[in-house]
DOROMI-497254 format. One record per residue (C-alpha): residue in three letters; y, z, x. Coordinates in steps of 0.1 Angstrom, whole numbers, plus 5000, padded with zeros to 4 digits. Each point is the difference from the previous one (the first is absolute). Example, Ala and Ser with C-alpha at 12.3 -4.5 7.8 and 13.67 -1.06 7.14 Angstrom:
<sites>
Ala495550785123;Ser503449935014;
</sites>
This chain:
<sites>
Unk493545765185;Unk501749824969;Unk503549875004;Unk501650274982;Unk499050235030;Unk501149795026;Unk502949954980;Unk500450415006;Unk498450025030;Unk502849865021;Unk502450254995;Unk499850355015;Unk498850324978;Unk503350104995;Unk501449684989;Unk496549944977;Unk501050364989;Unk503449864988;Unk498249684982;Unk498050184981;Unk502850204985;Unk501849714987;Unk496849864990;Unk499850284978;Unk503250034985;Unk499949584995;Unk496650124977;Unk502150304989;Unk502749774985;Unk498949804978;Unk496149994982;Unk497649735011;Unk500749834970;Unk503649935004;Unk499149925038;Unk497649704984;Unk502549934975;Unk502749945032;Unk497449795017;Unk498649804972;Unk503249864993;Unk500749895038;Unk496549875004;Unk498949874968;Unk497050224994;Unk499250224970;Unk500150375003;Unk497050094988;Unk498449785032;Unk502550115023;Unk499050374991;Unk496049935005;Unk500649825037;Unk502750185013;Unk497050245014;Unk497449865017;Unk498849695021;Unk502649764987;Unk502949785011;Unk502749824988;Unk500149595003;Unk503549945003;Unk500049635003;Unk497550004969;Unk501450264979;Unk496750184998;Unk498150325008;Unk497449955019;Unk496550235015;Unk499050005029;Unk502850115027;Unk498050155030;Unk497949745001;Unk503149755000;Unk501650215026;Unk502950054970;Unk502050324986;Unk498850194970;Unk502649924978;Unk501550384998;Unk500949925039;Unk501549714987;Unk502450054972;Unk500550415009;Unk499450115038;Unk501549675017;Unk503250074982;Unk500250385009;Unk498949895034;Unk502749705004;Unk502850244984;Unk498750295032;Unk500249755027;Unk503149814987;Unk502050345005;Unk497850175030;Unk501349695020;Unk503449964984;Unk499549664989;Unk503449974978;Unk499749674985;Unk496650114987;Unk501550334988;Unk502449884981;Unk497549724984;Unk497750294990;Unk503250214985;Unk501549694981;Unk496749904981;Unk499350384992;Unk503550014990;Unk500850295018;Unk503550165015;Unk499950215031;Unk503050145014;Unk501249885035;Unk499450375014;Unk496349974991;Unk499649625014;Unk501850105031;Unk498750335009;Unk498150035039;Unk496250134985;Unk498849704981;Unk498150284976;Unk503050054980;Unk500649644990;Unk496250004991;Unk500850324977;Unk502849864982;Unk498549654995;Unk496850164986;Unk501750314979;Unk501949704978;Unk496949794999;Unk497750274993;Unk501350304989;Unk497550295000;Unk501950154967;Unk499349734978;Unk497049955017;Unk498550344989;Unk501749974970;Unk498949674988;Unk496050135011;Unk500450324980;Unk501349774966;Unk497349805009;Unk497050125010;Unk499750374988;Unk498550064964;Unk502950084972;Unk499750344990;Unk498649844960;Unk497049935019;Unk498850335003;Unk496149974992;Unk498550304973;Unk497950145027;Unk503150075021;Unk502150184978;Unk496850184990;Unk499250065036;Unk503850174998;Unk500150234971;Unk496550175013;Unk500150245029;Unk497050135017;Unk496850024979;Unk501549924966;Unk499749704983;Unk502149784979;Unk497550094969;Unk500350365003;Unk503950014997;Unk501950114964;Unk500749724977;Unk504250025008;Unk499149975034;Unk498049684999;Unk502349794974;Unk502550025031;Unk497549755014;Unk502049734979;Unk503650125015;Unk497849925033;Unk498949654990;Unk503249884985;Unk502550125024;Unk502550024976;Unk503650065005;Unk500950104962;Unk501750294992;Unk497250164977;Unk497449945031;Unk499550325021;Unk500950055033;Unk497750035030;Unk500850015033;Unk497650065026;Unk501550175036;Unk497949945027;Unk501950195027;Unk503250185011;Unk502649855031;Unk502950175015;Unk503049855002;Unk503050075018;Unk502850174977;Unk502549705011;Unk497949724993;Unk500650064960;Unk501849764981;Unk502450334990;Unk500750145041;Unk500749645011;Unk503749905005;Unk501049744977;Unk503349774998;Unk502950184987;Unk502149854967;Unk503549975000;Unk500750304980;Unk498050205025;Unk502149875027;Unk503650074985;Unk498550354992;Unk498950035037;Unk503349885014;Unk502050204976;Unk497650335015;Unk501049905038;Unk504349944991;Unk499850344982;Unk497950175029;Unk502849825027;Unk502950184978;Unk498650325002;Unk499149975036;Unk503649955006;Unk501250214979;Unk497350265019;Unk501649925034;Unk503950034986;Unk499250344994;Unk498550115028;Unk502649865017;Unk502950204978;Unk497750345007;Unk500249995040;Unk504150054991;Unk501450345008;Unk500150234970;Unk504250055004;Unk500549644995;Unk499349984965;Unk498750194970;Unk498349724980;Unk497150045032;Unk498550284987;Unk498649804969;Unk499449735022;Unk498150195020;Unk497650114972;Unk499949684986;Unk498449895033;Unk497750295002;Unk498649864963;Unk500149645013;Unk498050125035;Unk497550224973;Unk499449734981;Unk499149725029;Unk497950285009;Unk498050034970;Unk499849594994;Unk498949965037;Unk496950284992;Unk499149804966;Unk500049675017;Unk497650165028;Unk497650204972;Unk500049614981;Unk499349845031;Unk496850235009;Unk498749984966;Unk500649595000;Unk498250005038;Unk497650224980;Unk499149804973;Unk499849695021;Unk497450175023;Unk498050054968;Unk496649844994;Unk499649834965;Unk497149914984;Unk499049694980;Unk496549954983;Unk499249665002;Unk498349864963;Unk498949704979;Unk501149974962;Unk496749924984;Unk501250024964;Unk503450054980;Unk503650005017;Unk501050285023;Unk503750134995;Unk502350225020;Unk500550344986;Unk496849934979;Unk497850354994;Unk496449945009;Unk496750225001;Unk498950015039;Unk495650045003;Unk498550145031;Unk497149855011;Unk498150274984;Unk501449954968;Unk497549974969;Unk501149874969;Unk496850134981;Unk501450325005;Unk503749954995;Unk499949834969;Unk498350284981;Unk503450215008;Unk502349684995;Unk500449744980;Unk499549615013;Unk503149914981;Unk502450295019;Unk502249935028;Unk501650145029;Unk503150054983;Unk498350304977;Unk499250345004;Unk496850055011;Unk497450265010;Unk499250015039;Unk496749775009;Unk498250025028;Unk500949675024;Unk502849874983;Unk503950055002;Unk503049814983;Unk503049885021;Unk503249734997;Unk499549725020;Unk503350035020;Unk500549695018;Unk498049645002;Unk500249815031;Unk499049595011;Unk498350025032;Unk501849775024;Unk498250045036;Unk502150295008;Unk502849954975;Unk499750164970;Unk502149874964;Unk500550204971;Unk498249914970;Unk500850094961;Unk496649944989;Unk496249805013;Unk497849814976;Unk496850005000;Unk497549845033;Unk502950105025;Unk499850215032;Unk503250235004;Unk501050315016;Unk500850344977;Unk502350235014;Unk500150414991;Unk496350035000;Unk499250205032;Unk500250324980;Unk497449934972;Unk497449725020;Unk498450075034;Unk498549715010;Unk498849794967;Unk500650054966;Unk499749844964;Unk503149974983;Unk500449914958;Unk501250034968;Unk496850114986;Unk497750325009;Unk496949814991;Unk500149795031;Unk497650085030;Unk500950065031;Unk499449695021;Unk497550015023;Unk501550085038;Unk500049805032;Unk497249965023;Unk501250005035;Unk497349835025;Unk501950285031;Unk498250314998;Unk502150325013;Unk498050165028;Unk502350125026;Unk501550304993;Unk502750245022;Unk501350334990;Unk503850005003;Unk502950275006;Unk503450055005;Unk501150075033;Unk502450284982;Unk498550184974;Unk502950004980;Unk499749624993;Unk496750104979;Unk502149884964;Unk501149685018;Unk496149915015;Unk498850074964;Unk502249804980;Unk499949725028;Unk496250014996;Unk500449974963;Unk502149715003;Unk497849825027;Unk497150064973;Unk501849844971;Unk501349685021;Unk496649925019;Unk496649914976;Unk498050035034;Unk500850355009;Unk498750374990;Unk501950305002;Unk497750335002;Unk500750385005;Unk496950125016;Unk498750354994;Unk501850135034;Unk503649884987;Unk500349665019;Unk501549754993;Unk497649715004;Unk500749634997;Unk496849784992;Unk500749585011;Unk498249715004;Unk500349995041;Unk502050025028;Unk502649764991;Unk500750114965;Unk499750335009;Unk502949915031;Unk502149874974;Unk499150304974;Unk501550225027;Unk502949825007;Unk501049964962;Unk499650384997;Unk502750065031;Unk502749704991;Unk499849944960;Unk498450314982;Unk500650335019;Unk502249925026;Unk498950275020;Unk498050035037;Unk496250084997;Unk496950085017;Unk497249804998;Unk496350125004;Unk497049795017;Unk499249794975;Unk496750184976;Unk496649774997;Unk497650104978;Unk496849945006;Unk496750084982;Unk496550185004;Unk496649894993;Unk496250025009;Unk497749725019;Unk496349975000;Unk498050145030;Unk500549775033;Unk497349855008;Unk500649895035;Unk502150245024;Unk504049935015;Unk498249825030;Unk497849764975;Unk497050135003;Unk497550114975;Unk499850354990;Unk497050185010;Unk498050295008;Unk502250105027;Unk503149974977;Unk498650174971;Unk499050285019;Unk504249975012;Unk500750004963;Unk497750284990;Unk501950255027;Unk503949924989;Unk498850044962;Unk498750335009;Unk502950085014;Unk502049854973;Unk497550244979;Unk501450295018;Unk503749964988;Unk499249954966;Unk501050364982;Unk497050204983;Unk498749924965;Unk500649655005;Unk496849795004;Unk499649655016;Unk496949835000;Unk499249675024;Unk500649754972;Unk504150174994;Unk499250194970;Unk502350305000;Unk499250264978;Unk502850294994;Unk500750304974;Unk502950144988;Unk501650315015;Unk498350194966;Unk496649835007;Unk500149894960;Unk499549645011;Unk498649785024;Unk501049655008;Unk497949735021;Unk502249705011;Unk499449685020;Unk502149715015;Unk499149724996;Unk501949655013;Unk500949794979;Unk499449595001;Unk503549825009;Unk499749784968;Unk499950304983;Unk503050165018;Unk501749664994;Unk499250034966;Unk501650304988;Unk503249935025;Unk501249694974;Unk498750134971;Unk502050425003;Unk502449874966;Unk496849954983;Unk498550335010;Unk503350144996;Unk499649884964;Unk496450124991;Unk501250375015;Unk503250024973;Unk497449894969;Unk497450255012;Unk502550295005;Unk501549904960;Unk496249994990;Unk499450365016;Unk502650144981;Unk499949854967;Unk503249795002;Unk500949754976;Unk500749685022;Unk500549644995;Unk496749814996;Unk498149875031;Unk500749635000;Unk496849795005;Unk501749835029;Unk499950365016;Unk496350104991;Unk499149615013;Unk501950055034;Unk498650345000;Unk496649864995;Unk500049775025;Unk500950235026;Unk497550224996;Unk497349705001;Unk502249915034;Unk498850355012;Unk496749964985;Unk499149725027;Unk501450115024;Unk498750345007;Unk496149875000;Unk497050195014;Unk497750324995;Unk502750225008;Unk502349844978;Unk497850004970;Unk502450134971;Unk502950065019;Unk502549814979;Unk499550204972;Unk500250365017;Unk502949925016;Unk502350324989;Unk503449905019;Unk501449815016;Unk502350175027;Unk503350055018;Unk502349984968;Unk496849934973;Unk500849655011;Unk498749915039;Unk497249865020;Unk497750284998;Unk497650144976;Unk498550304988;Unk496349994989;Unk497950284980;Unk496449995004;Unk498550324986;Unk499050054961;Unk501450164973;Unk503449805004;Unk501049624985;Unk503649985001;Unk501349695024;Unk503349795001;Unk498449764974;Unk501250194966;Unk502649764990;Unk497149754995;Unk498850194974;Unk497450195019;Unk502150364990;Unk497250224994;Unk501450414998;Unk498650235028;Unk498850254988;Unk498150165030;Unk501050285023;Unk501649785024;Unk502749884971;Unk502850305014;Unk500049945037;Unk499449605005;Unk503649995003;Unk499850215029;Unk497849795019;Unk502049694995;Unk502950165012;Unk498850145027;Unk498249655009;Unk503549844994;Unk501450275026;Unk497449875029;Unk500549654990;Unk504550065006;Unk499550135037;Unk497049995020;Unk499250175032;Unk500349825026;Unk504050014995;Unk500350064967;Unk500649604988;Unk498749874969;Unk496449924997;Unk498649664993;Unk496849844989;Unk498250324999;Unk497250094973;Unk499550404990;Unk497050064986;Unk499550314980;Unk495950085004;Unk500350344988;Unk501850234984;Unk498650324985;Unk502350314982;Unk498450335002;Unk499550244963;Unk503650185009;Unk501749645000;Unk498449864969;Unk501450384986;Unk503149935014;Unk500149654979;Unk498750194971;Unk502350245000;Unk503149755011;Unk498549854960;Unk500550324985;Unk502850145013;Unk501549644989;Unk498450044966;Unk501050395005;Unk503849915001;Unk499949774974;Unk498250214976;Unk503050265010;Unk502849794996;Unk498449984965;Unk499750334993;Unk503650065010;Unk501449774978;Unk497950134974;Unk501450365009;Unk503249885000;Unk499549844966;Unk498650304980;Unk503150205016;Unk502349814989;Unk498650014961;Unk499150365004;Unk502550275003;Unk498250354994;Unk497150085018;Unk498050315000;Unk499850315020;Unk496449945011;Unk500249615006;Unk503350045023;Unk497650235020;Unk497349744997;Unk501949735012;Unk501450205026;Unk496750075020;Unk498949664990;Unk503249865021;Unk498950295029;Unk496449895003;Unk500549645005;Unk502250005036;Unk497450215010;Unk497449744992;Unk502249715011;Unk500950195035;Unk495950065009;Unk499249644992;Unk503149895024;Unk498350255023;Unk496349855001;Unk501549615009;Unk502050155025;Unk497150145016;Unk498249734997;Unk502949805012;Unk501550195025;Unk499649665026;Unk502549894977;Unk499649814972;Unk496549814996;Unk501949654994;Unk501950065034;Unk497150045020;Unk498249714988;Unk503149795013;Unk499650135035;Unk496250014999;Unk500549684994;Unk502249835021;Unk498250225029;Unk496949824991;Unk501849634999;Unk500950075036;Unk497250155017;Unk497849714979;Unk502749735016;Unk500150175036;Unk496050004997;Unk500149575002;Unk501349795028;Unk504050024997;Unk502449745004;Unk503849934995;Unk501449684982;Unk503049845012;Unk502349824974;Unk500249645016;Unk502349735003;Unk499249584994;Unk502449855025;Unk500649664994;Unk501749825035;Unk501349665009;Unk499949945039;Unk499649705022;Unk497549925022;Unk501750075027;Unk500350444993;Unk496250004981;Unk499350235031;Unk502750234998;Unk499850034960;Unk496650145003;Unk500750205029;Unk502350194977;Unk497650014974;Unk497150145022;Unk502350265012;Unk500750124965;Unk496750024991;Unk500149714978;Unk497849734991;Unk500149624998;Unk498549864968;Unk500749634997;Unk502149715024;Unk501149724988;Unk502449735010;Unk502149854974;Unk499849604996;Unk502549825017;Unk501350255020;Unk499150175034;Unk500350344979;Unk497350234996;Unk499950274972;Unk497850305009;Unk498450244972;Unk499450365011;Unk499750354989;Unk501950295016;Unk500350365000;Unk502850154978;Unk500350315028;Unk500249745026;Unk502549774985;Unk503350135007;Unk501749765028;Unk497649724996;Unk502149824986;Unk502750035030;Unk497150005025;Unk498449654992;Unk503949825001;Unk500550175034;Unk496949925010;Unk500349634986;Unk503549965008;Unk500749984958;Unk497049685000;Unk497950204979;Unk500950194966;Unk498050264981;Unk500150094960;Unk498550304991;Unk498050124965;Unk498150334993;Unk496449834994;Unk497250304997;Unk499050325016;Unk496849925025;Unk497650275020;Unk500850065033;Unk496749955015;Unk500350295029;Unk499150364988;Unk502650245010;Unk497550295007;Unk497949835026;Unk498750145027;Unk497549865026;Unk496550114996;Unk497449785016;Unk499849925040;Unk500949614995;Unk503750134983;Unk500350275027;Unk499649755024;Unk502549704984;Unk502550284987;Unk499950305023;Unk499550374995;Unk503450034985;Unk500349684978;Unk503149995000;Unk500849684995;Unk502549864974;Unk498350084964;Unk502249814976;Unk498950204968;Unk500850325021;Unk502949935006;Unk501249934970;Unk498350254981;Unk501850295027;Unk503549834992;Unk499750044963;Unk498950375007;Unk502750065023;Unk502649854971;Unk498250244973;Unk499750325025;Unk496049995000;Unk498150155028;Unk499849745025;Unk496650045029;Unk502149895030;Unk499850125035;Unk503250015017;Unk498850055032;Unk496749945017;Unk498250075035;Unk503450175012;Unk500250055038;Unk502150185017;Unk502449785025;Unk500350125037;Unk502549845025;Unk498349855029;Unk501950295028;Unk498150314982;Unk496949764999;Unk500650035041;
</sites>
């Protein structure tokens, strides 16, 4: 141990707590340099040298003058003991013990002044916190590190502000020509008035109504005051004058006359308090009113041009594209003109600019650019982030990446139903003021609020009650979403031992029986082929699951923006539309994923999967995929590379169906109808019948039909309108010409809907389908997938026992343990379920007595390894397990909770081997 941890070592943690947070604001307030600078001077040594040797295995020669190397093995300080902690060290122990004549040596040659009711106070702690706040102030030390050390905004690189301007998939390349000469606006930062202004707002904060410069009580001027005191003498007079009269009215009435009027006079005087007592009540309410009121201020960053109070400016979603604006505007209009409505972009008057001072807040007339302020009168016209400027060629900016995933969600409700408005509006304003949090309105009506965990969802919950609504609600359990998938075959049985003859046979029973509850017309064979027709019999589809490999699954997890991507270009090549050229940054990315997939899914029954891969599937954008393997069909997800060819085969009306249907099965799966996940459909067969080819055919025609009809009506419509006498015998023509034809249209109506009276043929495909997708999935080995937690934990030595006693009981798992140098502290890695996380966190500080702290993060979704259907089937489980098995099945259980929550059929016996109970006296 070096001298610099003795030096540390002989104080308590507390205390070496306490040292290392002066040591930080002593690096905090002023920069190395001007440290070296301090000490050259006093010593005689250049900068430059003192800089190189303050770190590292070197002393200082006082008697010489010199740095020297070599201080452990001369039993010497380093020298940043030396001329840093000894002085921090001396200062601690000067005022610890009280030593005044050293105190006041230390507080002369610092040239400090500290009050006598610091120096003389009983905890020594407050002389050390006055000394240090004047010696090193934390506000000029932040303040001097930000000037100092973080990059001036004209040091903004190209790829930056080009990383900026392009959002998702789009490249710098592919934007308009006005949109990339704001590049230069970027670059130079400008401040001029011809430069145009962009601001960027990265998110929304509420603020409390009276915290604004304009609700805060200020000092009153003398004018005010005079006013004010003339107000209170002219208030006294009438008060007076108020109590004179009621005074003259409790007189009898045969004592004078004159009291009549002065009675009325006091009735008006009475009326009038009245009504100025209600109007200072009604203005009270509405000022307790509007200081209850939540305000919203979007914090931003100038990045170009000056920003001005009351200055008109265009506000971009972040779905705004210029590309399509700017054929409807011009790039030299402004907010100020009257303009057509485009999608994603508004026009509002910046109301007021703040300085953000911690929590004070000054008014600003106007910001130049590469400063941070806050915007006020926003929260109408900017949810979360927005693009502000001057011009409507600039992109939206791309939006922040948060690393907290929300994955805990509850449904909430008033407790009276007529606070419904007052929930709402309080959920709207909990979902402008926190980036982290999702506001959703299921399918049922709730109300559900998606968070990153326990805490933030605890703090969610009480923002909702005290700032936004202000009303009492009910909370449900909190929602976990979980996911289904397949597995491989086992190959060894829950006891560990290898599957054999006696196990198969096992197997070969409970599929029979499976067999048996599988409806008729569907077809299973041993290998999970599932072969199915629709209700009409026109068509026939064989399906199998298949699991997918995890790099795979992996794979298509980061890469769903890109997917999401490829889907929009193939739906605009489909239909014809004129889009913006595919970037070659795009095609390259695209490219490269699809050689990612390429070596990934290897083998025989691989071979040519990447390129009949038809969907992928929930959303056209998740981890599974559909795969086609019959002939006659070559359309796949790869048309944006240029591999577009036009089906023209019989399948060309209904593939549409299929993928829907295959993204139905994909949403909800049937174990308890969660999403799936790395799951692989393949299509083996899929035959139509003569009537559904006709029924294609004839959905041709009758397109062709109506279109040749719509022509001939406006042909009809033409020759009536330049014709005006007609014949006797072509009216009568016409006449039974115009009869004939609903006759005509009314029997071909009637032949589809005999043919289609299952419904129509496009319907049934969808459920045939999805029918198929589930009965191919429930064919394979099922399993449920748990969205897990990395738990990151810093404990001592001493409660390593009790921290993974905790985590054992949760079901989690320890990953990594390791202790940090210099301390006795260990910091333990470990993954954790997100269903069993909630009180962990309070748990392990009970359990530690507050030794041992855990942070949380939403890290991956992993297979829970038991399967929930089990059942024992060989005589080595009977015999570990029991007849009944009925011990704990973790997958059960949590596949029966998220049924319950849904209001799925749940297999559950609520009572078993019932006896009936006798009293021991009849037993006599």
């Amino acid at each position: 141990m070096g001298a610099k941890e003795k030096a540390i070592g002989k104080v308590g943690a507390k205390q070496r707590l306490e040292i290392c947070m002066i040591f930080i604001c002593l690096l905090f307030s002023c920069s190395i340099e001007h440290f070296a600078k301090l000490y050259s001077q006093k010593i005689g040594i250049k900068p430059a040298v003192l800089l190189k040797t303050l770190w590292g295995d070197y002393y200082l020669n006082t008697k010489a003058k010199k740095i020297m190397k070599g201080d452990q093995s001369k039993g010497k300080k380093p020298l940043f003991v030396q001329l840093v902690l000894d002085n921090i060290w001396s200062l601690y122990e000067a005022v610890m013990k009280r030593d005044k004549e050293k105190i006041e040596k230390i507080i002369t040659s610092l040239g400090l002044k500290i009050g006598a009711r610091e120096s003389r106070h009983a905890d020594p702690k407050v002389h050390l916190n006055a000394i240090c706040s004047q010696w090193l102030p934390i506000s000029d030390a932040v303040l001097s590190m930000v000037c100092n050390k973080l990059p001036s905004p004209l040091d903004i690189t190209a790829e930056r502000v080009e990383k900026l301007m392009c959002v998702g998939a789009r490249t710098f390349d592919s934007l308009p020509p006005e949109t990339q000469e704001l590049k230069s606006a970027f670059m130079k930062c400008s401040s001029e008035g011809t430069a145009p202004v962009i601001v960027f707002v990265s998110k929304m904060f509420a603020v409390d109504a009276k915290a604004l410069p304009h609700n805060k009580p200020r000092p009153l001027t003398q004018e005010e005051i005079a006013q004010r005191r003339e107000l209170a003498k002219r208030r006294h007079a009438e008060k007076i004058a108020a109590n004179q009269g009621k005074e003259l009215s409790e007189k009898p009435p045969s004592e004078n006359s004159s009291e009549v009027t002065g009675n009325t006079g006091d009735t008006k005087g009475e009326e009038q308090q009245l009504t100025g007592q209600t109007e200072i009540a009604t203005s009270k309410a509405a000022k307790q009113e509007a200081d209850n009121k939540e305000s919203f201020i979007a914090f931003a960053r100038v990045f170009s041009g000056v920003v001005k109070r009351g200055q008109k400016i265009f506000v971009l979603g972040p779905k705004y594209d210029p590309a399509e604006s700017l054929h409807k505007l011009s790039s030299q209009c402004s907010a100020t003109d009257d303009l057509p409505l485009v999608p994603h972009m508004t026009c509002c008057t910046l109301e007021n600019l703040y300085l953000l001072m911690g929590r004070e807040l000054e008014d600003l007339e106007e910001v130049p650019a590469g400063n941070v302020l806050g915007i006020g009168g926003l929260q109408d016209v900017v949810l979360k982030s927005a693009t502000l400027s001057t011009s409507s060629a600039c992109p939206p900016f791309t939006p922040l990446n948060f690393e907290a995933t929300p994955i805990v969600r509850v449904a909430v409700e008033p407790k009276h139903p007529s606070d419904m408005p007052q929930l709402v509006r309080g959920m709207k304003l909990l979902n402008q003021a926190d980036p982290c949090v999702q506001v959703l309105i299921q399918e049922t009506g709730e109300h559900v609020l998606v968070t990153a965990g326990e805490v933030h969802l605890q703090r969610c919950l009480d923002d909702l009650k005290e700032r936004f609504a202000k009303i009492e609600i009910s909370v449900s359990a909190p929602i976990i979403p979980f996911r289904e998938t397949i597995t491989r075959p086992p190959k060894v049985d829950m006891v560990n031992e290898e599957i054999g003859k006696q196990q198969k046979v096992a197997v070969i029973h409970q599929t029979k029986e499976e067999q048996n509850k599988i409806p008729e017309g569907i077809q299973v064979d041993s290998d999970g082929l599932v072969t199915i027709s629709t209700p009409n019999k026109h068509a026939t589809l064989s399906v199998r699951a298949v699991p997918l490999p995890e790099e795979v699954t992996r794979l298509l997890e980061e890469n769903s923006d890109l997917i999401r991507t490829m889907e929009q270009l193939n739906t605009s090549l489909n239909e014809d539309k004129k889009t913006h050229e595919i970037n070659q940054k795009t095609i390259d990315r695209i490219k490269e994923f699809k050689q990612k997939l390429e070596q990934n899914l290897q083998g025989r029954k691989w071979r040519n999967a990447v390129d009949n891969i038809w969907s992928f599937g929930p959303r056209k954008c998740g981890p599974n995929i559909l795969l086609y393997k019959f002939e006659g069909y070559t359309k796949s997800v790869w048309q944006c590379l240029g591999n577009a060819v036009k089906e023209i085969s019989k399948y060309k009306d209904f593939d549409n169906s299929i993928v829907s249907g295959f993204q139905l099965a994909t949403l909800s799966g049937p174990m308890c109808e969660e999403p799936l996940m790395g799951v692989c459909f393949i299509v083996e067969k899929w035959e139509i019948s003569k009537v559904g080819e006709m029924l294609s055919t004839r959905r041709q025609d009758s397109g062709e039909c109506d279109a040749i009809e719509q022509n001939e009506d406006t042909v009809s419509l033409t020759s009536s309108c330049t014709v005006e006498v007609c014949g006797e015998n072509e009216h009568q023509d016409s006449s039974e010409s115009v009869t004939k034809s609903p006759e005509k249209v009314s029997k071909n109506k009637g032949e589809v809907l005999l043919a289609d009276c299952y419904g129509p043929f496009s319907g049934q495909l969808i459920a045939t389908m999805k029918e198929a997708c589930r009965y191919a999935l429930q064919a394979k080995p099922q399993r449920l997938m748990a969205a897990m937690y990395t738990c990151e934990i810093m404990a001592t030595a001493e409660v390593l026992g009790r921290v993974y006693a905790v985590l054992s009981k949760r079901e989690g798992r320890v990953l990594q343990e390791e202790m940090k140098e210099g301390t006795d502290v260990f910091i333990i890695k470990a993954v954790l379920p997100v269903a069993e996380s909630f009180g962990f966190a309070d748990e392990i500080r009970k359990r530690t007595s507050g030794l041992a702290s855990p942070q949380l993060v939403f890290s991956h979704w992993e297979i829970i390894s038991s399967d929930p259907f089990w059942v024992p089937t060989t005589e080595e489980e009977y015999l570990h397990f029991g007849e009944k098995a009925d011990s704990e099945n973790q997958a059960r259980k949590y596949m029966n909770a998220v049924r319950k929550r849904k209001g799925l059929y749940v297999e559950e016996k609520i009572v078993e081997h019932a006896e009936k109970q006798r009293t021991l006296s009849r037993n006599k």
